[in-house]
PDB file of N, CA, C and O in Angstrom:
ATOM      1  N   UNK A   1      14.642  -5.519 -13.313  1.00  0.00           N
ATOM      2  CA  UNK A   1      13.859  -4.745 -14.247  1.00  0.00           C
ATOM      3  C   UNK A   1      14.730  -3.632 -14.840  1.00  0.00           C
ATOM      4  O   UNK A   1      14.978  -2.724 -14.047  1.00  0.00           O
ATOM      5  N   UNK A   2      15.244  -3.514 -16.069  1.00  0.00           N
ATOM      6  CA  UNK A   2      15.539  -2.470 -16.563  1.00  0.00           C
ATOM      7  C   UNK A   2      14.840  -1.304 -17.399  1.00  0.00           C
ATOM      8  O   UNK A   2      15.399  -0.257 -17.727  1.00  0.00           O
ATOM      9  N   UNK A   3      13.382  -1.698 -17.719  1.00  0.00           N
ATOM     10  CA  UNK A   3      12.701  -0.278 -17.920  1.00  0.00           C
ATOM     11  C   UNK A   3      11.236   0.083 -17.163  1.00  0.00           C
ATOM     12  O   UNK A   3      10.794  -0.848 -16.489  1.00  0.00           O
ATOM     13  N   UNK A   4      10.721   0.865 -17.180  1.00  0.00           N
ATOM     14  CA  UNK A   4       9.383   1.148 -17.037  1.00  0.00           C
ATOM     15  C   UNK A   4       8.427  -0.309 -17.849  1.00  0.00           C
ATOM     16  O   UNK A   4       7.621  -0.969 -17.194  1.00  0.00           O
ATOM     17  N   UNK A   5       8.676  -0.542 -19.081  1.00  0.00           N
ATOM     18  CA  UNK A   5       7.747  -1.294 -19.822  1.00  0.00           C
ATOM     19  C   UNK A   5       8.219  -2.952 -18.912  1.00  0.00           C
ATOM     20  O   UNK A   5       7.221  -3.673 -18.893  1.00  0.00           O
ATOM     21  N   UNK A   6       9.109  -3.446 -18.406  1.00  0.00           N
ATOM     22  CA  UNK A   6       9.517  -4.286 -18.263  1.00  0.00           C
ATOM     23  C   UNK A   6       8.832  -4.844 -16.724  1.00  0.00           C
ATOM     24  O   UNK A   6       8.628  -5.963 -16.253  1.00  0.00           O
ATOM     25  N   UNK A   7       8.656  -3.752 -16.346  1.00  0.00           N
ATOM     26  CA  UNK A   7       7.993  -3.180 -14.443  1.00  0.00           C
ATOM     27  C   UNK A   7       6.193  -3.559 -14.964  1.00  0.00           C
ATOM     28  O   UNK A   7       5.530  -4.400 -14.358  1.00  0.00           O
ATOM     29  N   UNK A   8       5.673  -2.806 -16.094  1.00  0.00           N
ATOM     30  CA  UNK A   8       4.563  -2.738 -16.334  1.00  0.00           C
ATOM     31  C   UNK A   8       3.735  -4.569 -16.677  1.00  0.00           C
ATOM     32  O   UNK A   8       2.723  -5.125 -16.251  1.00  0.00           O
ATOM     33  N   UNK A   9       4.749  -4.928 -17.564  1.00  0.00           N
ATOM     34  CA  UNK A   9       4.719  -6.219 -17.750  1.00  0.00           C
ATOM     35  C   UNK A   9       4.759  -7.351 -16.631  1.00  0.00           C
ATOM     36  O   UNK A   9       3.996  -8.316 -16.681  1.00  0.00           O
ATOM     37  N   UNK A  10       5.729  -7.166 -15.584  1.00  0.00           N
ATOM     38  CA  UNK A  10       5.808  -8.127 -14.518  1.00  0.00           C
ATOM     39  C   UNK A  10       4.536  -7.779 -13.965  1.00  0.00           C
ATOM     40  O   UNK A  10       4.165  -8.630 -13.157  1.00  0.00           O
ATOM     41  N   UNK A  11       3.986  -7.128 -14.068  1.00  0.00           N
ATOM     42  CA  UNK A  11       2.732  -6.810 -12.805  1.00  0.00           C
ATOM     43  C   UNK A  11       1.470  -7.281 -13.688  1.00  0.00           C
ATOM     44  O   UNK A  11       0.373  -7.324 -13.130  1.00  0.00           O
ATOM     45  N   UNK A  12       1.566  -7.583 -14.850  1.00  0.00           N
ATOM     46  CA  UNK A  12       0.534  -8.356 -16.155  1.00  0.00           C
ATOM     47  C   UNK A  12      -0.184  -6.761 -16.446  1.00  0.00           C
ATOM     48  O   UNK A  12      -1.387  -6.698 -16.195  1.00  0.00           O
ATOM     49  N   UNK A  13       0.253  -5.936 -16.776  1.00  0.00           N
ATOM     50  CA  UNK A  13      -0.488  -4.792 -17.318  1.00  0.00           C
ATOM     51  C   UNK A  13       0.022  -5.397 -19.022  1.00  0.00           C
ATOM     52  O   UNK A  13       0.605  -6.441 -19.314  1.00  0.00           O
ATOM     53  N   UNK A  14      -0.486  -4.238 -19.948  1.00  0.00           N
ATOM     54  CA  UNK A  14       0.032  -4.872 -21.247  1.00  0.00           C
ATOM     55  C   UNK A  14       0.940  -3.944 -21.931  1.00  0.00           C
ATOM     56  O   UNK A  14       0.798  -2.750 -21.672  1.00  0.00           O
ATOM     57  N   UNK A  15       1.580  -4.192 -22.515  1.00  0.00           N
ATOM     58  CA  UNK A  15       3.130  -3.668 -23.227  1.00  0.00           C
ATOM     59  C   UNK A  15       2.862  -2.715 -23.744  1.00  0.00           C
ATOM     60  O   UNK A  15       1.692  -2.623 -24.113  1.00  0.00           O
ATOM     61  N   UNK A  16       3.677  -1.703 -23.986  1.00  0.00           N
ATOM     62  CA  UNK A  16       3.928  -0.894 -25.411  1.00  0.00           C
ATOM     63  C   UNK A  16       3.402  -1.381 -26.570  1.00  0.00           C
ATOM     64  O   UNK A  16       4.159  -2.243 -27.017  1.00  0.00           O
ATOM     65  N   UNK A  17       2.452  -1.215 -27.250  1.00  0.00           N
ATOM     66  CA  UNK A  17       1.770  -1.777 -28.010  1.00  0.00           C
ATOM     67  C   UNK A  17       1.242  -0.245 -29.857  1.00  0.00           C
ATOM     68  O   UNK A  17       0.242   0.122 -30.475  1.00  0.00           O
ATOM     69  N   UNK A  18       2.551  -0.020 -29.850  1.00  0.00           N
ATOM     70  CA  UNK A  18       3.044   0.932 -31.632  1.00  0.00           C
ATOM     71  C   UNK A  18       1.626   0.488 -31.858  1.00  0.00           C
ATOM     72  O   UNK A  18       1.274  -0.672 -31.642  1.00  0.00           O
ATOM     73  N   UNK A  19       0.631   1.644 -32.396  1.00  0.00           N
ATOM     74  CA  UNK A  19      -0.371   1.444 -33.796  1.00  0.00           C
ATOM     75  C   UNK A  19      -1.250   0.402 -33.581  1.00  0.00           C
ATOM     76  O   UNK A  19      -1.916  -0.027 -34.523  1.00  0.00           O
ATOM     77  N   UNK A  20      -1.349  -0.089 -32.416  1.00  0.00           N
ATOM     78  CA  UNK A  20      -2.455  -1.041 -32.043  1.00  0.00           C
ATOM     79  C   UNK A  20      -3.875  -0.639 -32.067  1.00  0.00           C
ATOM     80  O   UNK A  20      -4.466   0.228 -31.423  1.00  0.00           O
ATOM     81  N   UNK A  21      -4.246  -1.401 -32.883  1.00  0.00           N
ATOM     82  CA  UNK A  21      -6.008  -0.806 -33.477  1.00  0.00           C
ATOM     83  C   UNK A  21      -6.744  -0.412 -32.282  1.00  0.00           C
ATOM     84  O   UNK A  21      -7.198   0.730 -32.206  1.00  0.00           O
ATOM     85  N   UNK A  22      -6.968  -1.619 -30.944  1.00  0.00           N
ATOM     86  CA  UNK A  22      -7.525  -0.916 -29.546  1.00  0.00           C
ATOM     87  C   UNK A  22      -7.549   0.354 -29.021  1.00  0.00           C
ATOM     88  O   UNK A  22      -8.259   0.899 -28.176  1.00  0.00           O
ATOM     89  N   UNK A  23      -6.196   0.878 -30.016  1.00  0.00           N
ATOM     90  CA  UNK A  23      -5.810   2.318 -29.208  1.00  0.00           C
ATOM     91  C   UNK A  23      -6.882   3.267 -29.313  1.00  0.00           C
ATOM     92  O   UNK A  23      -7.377   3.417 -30.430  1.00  0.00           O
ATOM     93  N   UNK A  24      -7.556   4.276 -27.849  1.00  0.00           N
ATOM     94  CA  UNK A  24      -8.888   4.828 -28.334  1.00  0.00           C
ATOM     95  C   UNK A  24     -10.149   4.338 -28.712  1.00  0.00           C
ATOM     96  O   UNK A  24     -11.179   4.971 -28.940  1.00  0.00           O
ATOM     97  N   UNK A  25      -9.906   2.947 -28.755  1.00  0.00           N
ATOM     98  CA  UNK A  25     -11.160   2.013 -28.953  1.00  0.00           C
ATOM     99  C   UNK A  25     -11.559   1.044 -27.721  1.00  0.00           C
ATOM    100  O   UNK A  25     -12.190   0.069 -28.130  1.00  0.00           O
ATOM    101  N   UNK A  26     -11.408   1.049 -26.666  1.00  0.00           N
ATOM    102  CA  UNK A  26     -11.415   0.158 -25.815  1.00  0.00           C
ATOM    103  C   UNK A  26     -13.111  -0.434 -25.961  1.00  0.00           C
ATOM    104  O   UNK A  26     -13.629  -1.491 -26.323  1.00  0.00           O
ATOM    105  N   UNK A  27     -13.411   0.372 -25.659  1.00  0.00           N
ATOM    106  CA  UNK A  27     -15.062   0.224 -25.475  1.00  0.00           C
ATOM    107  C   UNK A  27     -15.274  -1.307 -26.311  1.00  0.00           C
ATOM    108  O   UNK A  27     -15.570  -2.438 -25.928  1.00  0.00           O
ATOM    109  N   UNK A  28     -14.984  -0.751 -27.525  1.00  0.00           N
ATOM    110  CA  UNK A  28     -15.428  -1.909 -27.813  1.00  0.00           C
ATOM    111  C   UNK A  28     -14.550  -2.960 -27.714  1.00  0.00           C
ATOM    112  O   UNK A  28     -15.018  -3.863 -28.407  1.00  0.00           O
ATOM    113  N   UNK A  29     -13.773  -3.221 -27.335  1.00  0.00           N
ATOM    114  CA  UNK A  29     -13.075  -4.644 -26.639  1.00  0.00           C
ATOM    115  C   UNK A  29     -13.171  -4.735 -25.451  1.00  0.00           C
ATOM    116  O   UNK A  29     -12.262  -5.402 -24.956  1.00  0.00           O
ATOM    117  N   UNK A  30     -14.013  -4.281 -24.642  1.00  0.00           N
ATOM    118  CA  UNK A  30     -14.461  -4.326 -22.906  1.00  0.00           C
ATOM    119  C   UNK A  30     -15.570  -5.528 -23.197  1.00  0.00           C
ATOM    120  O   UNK A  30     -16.282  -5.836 -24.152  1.00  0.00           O
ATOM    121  N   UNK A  31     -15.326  -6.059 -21.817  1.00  0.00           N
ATOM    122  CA  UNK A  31     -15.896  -7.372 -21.598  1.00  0.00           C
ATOM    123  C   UNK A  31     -17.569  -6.894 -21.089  1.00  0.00           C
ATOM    124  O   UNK A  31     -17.495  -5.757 -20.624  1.00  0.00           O
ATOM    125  N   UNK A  32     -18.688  -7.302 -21.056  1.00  0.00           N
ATOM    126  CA  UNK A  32     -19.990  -7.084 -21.580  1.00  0.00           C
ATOM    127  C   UNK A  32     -20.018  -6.099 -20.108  1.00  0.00           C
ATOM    128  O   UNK A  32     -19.339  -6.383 -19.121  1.00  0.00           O
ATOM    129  N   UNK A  33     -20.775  -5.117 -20.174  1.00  0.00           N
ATOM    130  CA  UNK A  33     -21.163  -4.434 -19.288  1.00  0.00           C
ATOM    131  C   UNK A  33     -22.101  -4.598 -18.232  1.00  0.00           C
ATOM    132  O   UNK A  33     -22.535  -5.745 -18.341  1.00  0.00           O
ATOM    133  N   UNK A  34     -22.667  -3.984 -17.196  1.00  0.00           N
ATOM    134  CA  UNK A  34     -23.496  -4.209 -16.134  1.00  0.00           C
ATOM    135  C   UNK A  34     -24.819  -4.020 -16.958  1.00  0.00           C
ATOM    136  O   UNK A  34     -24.919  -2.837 -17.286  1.00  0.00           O
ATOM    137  N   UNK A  35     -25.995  -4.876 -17.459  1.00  0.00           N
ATOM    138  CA  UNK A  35     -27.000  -4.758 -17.990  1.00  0.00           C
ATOM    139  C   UNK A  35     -26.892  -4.847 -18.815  1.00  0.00           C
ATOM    140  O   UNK A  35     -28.026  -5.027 -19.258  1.00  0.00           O
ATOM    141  N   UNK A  36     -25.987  -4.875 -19.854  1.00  0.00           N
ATOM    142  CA  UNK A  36     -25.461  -4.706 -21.739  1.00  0.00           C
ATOM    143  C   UNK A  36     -26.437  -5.817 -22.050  1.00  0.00           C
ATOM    144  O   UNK A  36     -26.519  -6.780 -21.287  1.00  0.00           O
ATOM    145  N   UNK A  37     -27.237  -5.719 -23.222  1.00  0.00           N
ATOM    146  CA  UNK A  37     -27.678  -6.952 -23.809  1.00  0.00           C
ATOM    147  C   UNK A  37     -27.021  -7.353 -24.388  1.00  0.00           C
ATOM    148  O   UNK A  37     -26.249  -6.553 -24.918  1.00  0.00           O
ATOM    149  N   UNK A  38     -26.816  -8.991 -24.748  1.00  0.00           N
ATOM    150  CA  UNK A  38     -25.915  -9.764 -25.184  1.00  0.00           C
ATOM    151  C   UNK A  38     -26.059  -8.948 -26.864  1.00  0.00           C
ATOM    152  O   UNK A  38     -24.924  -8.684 -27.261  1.00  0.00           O
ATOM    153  N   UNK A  39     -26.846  -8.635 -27.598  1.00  0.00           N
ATOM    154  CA  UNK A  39     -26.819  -8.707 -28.770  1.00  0.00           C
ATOM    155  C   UNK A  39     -25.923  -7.172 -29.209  1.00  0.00           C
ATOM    156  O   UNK A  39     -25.685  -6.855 -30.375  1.00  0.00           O
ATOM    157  N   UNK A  40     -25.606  -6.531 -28.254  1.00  0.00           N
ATOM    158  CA  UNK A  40     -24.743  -5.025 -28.315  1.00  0.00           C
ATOM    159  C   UNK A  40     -23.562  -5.761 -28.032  1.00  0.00           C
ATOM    160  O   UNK A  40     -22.658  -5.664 -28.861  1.00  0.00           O
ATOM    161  N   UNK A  41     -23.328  -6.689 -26.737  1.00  0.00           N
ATOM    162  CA  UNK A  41     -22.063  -7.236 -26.835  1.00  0.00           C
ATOM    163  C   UNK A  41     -21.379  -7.869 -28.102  1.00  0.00           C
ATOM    164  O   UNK A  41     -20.192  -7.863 -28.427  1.00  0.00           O
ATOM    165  N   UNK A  42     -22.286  -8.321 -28.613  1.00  0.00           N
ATOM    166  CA  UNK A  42     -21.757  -9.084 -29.952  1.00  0.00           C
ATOM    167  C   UNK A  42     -21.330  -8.500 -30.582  1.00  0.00           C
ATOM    168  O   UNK A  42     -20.171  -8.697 -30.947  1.00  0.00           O
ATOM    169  N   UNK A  43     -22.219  -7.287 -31.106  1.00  0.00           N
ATOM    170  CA  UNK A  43     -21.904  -6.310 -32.577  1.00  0.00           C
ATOM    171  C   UNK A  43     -20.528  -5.650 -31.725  1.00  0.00           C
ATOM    172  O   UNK A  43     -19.549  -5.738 -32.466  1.00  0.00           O
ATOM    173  N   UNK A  44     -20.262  -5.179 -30.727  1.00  0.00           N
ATOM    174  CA  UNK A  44     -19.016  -4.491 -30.358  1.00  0.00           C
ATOM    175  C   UNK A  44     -18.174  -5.631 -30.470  1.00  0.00           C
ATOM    176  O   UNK A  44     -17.068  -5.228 -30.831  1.00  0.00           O
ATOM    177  N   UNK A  45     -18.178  -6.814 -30.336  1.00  0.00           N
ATOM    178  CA  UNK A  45     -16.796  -8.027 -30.031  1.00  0.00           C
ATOM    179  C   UNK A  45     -16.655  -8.095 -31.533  1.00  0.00           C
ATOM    180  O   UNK A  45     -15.533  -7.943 -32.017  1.00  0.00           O
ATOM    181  N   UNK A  46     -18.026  -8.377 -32.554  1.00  0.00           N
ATOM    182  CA  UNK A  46     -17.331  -8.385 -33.706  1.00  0.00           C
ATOM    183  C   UNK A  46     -16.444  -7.289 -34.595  1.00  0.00           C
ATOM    184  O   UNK A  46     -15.609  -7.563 -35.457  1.00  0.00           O
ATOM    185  N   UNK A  47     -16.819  -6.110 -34.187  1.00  0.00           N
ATOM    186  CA  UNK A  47     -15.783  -4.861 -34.518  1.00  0.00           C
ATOM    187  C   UNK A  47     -14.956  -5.533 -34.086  1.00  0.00           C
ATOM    188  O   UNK A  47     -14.608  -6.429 -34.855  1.00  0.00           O
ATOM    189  N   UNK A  48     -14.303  -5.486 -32.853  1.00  0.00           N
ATOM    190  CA  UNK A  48     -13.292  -5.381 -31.974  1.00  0.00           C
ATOM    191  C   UNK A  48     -12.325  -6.744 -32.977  1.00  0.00           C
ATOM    192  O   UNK A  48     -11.150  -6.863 -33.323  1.00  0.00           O
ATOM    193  N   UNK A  49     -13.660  -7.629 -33.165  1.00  0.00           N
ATOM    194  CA  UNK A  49     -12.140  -9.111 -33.343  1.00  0.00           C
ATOM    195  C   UNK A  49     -11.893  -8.736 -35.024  1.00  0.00           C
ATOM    196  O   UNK A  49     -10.926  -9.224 -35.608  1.00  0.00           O
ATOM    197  N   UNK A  50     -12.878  -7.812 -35.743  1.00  0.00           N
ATOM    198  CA  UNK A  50     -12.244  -7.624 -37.262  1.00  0.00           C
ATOM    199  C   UNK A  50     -10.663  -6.785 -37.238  1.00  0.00           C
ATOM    200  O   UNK A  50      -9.715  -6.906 -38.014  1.00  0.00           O
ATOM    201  N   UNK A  51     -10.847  -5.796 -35.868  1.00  0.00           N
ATOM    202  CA  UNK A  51      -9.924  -5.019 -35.855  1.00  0.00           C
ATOM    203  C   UNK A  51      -8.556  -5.819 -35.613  1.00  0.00           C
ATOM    204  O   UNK A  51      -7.452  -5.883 -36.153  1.00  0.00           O
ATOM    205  N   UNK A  52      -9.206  -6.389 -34.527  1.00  0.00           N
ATOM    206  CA  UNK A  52      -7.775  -6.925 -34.132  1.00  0.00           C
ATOM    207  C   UNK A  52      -7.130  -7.774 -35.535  1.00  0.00           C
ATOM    208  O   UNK A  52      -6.082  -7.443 -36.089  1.00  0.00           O
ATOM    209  N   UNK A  53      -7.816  -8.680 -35.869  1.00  0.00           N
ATOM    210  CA  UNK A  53      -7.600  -9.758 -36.537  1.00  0.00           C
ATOM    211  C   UNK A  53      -6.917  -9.294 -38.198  1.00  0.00           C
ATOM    212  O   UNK A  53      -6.039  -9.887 -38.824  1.00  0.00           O
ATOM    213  N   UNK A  54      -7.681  -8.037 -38.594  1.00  0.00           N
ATOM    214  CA  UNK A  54      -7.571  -7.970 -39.817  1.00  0.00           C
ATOM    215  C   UNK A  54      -6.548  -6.485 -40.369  1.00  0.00           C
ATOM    216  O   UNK A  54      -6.134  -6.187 -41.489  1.00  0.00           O
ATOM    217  N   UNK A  55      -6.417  -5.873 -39.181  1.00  0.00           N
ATOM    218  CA  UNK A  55      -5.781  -4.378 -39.216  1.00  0.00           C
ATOM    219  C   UNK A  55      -4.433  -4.084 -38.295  1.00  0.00           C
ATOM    220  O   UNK A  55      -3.461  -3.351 -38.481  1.00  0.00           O
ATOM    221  N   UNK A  56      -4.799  -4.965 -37.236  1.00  0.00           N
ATOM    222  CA  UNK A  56      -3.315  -4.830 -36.130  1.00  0.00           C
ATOM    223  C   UNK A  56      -2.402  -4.738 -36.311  1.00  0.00           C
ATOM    224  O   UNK A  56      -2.310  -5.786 -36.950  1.00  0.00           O
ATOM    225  N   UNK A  57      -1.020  -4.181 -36.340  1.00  0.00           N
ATOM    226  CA  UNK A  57       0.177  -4.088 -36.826  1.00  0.00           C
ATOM    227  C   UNK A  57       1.086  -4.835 -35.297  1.00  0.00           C
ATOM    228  O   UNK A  57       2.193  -5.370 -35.229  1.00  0.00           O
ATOM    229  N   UNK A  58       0.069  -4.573 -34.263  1.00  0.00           N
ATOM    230  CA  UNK A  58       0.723  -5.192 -33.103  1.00  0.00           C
ATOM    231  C   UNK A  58       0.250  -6.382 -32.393  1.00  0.00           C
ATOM    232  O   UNK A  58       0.388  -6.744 -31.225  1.00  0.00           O
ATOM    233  N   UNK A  59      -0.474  -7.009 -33.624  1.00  0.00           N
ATOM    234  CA  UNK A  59      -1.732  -8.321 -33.115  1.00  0.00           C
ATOM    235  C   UNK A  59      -0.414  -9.224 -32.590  1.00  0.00           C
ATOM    236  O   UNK A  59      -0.773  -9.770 -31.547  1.00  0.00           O
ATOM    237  N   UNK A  60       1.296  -9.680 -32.984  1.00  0.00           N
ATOM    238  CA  UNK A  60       1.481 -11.089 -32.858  1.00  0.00           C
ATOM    239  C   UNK A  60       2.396 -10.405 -30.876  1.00  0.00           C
ATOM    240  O   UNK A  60       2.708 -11.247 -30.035  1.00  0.00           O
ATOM    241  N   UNK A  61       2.586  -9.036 -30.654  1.00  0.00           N
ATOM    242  CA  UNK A  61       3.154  -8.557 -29.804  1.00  0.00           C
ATOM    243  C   UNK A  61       1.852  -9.120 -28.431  1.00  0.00           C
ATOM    244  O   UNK A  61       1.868 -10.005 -27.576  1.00  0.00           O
ATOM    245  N   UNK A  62       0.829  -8.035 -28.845  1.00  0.00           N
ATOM    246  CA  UNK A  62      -0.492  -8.455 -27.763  1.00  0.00           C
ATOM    247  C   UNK A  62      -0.689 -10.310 -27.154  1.00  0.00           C
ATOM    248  O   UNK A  62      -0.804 -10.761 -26.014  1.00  0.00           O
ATOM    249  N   UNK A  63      -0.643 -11.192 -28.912  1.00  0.00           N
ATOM    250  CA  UNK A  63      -0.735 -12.422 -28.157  1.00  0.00           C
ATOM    251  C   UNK A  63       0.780 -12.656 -27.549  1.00  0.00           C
ATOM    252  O   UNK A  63       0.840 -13.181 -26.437  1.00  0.00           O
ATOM    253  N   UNK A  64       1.544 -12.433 -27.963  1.00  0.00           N
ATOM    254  CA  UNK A  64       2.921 -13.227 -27.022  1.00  0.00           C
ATOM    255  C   UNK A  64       2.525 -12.256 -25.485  1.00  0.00           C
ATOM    256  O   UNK A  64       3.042 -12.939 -24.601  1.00  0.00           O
ATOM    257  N   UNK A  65       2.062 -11.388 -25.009  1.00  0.00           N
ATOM    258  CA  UNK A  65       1.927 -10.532 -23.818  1.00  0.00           C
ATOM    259  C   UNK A  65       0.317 -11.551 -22.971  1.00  0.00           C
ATOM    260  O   UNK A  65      -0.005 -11.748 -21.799  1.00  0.00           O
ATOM    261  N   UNK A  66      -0.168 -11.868 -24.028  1.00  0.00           N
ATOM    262  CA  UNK A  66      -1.753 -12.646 -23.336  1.00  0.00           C
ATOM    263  C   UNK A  66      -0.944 -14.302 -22.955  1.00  0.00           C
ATOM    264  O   UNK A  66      -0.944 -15.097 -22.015  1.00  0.00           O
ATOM    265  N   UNK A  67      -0.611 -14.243 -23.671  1.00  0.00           N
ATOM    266  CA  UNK A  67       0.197 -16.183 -23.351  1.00  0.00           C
ATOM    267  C   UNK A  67       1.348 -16.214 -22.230  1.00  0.00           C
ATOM    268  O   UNK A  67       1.603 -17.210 -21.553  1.00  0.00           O
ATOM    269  N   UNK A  68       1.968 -15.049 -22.140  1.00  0.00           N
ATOM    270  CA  UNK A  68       2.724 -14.936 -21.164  1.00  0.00           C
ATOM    271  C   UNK A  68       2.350 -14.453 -19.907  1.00  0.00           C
ATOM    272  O   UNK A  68       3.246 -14.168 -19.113  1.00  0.00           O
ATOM    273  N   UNK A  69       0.661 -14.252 -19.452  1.00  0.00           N
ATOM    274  CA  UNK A  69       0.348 -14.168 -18.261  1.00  0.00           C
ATOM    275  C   UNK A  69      -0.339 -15.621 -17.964  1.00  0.00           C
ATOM    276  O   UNK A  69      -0.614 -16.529 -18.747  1.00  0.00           O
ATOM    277  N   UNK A  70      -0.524 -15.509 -16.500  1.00  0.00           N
ATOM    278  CA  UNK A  70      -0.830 -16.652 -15.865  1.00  0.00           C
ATOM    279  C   UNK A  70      -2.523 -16.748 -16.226  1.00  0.00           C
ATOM    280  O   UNK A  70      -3.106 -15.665 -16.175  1.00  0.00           O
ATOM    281  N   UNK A  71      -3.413 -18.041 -16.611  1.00  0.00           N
ATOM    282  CA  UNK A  71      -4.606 -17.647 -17.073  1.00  0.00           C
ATOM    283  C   UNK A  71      -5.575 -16.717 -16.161  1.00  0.00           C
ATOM    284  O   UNK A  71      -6.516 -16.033 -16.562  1.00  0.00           O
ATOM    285  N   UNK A  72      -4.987 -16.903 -14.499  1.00  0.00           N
ATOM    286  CA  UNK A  72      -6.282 -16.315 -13.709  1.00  0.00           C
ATOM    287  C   UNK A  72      -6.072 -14.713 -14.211  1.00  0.00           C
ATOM    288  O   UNK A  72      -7.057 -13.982 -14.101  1.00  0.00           O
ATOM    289  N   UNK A  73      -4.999 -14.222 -14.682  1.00  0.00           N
ATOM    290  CA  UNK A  73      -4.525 -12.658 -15.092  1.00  0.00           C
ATOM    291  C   UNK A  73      -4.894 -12.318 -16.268  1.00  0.00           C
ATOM    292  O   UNK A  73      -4.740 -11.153 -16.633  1.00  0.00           O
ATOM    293  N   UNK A  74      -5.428 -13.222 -17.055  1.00  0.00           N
ATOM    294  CA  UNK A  74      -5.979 -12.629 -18.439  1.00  0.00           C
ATOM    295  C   UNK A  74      -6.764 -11.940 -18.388  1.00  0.00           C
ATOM    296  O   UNK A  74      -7.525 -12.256 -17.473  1.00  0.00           O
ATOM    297  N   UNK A  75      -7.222 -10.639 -19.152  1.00  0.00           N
ATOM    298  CA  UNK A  75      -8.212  -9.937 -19.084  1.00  0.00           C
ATOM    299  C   UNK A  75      -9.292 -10.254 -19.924  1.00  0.00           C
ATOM    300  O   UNK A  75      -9.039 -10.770 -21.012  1.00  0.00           O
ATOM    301  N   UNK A  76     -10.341 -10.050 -19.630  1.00  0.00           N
ATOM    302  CA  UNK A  76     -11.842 -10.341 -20.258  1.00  0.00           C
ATOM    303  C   UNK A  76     -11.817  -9.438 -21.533  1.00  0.00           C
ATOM    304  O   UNK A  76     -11.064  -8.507 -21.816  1.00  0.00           O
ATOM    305  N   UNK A  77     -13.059 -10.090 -22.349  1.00  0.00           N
ATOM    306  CA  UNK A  77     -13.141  -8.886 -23.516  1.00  0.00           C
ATOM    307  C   UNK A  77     -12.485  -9.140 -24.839  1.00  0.00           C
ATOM    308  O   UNK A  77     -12.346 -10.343 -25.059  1.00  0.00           O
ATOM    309  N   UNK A  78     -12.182  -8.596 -25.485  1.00  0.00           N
ATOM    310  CA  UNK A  78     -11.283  -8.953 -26.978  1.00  0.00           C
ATOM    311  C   UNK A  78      -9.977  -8.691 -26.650  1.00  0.00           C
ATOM    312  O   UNK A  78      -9.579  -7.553 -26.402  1.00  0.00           O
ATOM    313  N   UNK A  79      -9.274  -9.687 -26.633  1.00  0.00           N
ATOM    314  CA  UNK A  79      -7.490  -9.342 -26.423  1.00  0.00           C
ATOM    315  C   UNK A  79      -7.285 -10.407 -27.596  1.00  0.00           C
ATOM    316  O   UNK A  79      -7.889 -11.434 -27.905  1.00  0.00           O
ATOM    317  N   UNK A  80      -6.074  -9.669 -28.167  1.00  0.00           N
ATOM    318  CA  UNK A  80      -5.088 -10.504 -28.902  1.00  0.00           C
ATOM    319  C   UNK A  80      -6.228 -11.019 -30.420  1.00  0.00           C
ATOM    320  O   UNK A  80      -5.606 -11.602 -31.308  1.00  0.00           O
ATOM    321  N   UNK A  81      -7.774 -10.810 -30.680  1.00  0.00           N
ATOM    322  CA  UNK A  81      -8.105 -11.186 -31.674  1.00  0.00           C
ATOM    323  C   UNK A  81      -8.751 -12.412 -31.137  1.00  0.00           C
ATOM    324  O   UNK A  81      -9.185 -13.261 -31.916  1.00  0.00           O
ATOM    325  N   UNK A  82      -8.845 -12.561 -29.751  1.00  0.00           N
ATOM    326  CA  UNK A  82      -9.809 -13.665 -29.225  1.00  0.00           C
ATOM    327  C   UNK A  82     -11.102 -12.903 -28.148  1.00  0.00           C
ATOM    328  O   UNK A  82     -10.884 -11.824 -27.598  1.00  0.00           O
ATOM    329  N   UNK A  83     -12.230 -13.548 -28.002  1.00  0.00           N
ATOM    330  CA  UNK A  83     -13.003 -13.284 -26.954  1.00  0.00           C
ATOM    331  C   UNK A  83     -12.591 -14.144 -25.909  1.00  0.00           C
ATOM    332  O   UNK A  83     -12.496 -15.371 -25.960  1.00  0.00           O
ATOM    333  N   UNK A  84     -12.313 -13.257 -24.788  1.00  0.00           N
ATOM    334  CA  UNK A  84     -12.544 -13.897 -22.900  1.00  0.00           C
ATOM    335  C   UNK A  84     -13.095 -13.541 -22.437  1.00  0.00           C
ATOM    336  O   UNK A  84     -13.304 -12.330 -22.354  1.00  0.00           O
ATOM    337  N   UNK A  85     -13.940 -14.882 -21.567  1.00  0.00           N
ATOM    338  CA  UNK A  85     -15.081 -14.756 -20.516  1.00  0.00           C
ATOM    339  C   UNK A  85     -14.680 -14.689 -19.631  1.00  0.00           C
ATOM    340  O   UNK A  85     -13.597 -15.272 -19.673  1.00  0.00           O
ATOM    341  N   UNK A  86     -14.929 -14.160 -18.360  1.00  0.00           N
ATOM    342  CA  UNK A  86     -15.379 -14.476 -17.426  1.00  0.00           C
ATOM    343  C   UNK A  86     -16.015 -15.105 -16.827  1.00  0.00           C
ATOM    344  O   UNK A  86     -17.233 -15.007 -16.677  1.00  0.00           O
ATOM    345  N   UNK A  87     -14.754 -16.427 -16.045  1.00  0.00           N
ATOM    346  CA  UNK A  87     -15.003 -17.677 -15.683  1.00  0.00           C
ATOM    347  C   UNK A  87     -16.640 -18.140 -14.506  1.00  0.00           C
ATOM    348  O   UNK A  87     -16.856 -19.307 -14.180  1.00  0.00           O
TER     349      UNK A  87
END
């Protein structure tokens, strides 16, 4: 390992990610909450996937960081401009 980001990555956390729309926005790319009705989940995933999809400057960084973990390590929620469930 030669940096901090390189340490962060082997352990499947997610990269340095410059101007990434998520930044400060998590909420709404969090995977559905304890009680959330599905129809709040939606309206937040569809923010979340316009953001990613249509504004990201770091959308093609996030997917090469989601494809390069193992699937059981993917995180739930809006990553990369896709929705994941929880299997």
């Amino acid at each position: 390992m030669n940096t901090f980001d390189d340490l962060l990555a082997a352990i499947g956390r997610p990269p340095c990610l410059p101007g990434a729309a998520c930044r400060h926005r998590h909420a709404l790319f969090d995977p559905p909450g304890l009680n959330e009705l599905g129809e709040n989940v939606e309206q937040r995933h569809r923010q979340a996937l316009s953001l990613c999809r249509y504004s990201c400057p770091s959308l093609s960084r996030c997917e090469a960081w989601l494809i390069s973990l193992p699937d059981k390590q993917r995180p739930v929620g809006v990553v990369a401009g896709i929705v994941r469930r929880a299997d």
